[in-house]
ZAMARGU-4260 file (C-alpha; in steps of 0.2 Angstrom, whole numbers, plus 5000, padded with zeros to 4 digits):
<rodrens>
0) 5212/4899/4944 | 5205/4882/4937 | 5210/4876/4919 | 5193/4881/4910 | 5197/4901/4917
5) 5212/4901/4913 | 5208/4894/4894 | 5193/4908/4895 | 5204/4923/4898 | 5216/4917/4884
10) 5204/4917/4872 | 5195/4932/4876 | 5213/4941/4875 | 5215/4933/4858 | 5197/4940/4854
15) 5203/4960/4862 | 5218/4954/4850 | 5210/4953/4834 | 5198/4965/4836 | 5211/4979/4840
20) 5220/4975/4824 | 5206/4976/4811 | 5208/4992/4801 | 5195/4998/4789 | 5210/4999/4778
25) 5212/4978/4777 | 5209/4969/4765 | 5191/4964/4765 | 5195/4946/4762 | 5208/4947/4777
30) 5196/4957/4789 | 5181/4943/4786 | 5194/4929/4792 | 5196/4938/4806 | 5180/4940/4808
35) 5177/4922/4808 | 5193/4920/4820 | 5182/4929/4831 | 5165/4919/4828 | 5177/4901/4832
40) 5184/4909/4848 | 5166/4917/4854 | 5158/4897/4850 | 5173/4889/4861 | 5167/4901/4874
45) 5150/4897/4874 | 5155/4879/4876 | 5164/4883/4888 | 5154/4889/4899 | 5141/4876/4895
50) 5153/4864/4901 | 5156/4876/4917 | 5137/4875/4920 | 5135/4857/4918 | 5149/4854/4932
55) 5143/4867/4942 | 5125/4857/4943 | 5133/4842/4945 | 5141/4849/4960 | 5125/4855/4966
60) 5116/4837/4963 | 5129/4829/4976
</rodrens>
């Protein structure tokens, strides 16, 4: 498994994380930083997979 997969499964488990431990119960101040937690972690995998992409063409341009 290269670097960037391994780093994109990670995240995505920290993701499943949070999301499994918000409770309608929490704080609302509490639920909305995990909600940002999640909106940070869902960004770092959009960039990576545009830096997946951007190898993968450069691969292809050789």
């Amino acid at each position: 498994m290269s670097k960037l997969s391994a780093l994109e499964q990670r995240i995505k488990a920290r993701i499943q994380h949070i999301k499994n431990n918000i409770h309608p119960a929490h704080n609302p101040i509490y639920t909305e930083t995990l909600h940002t937690e999640i909106e940070t972690l869902n960004w770092a995998l959009n960039e990576i997979a545009a830096l997946r992409d951007s190898l993968t063409l450069k691969e292809i341009q050789r």
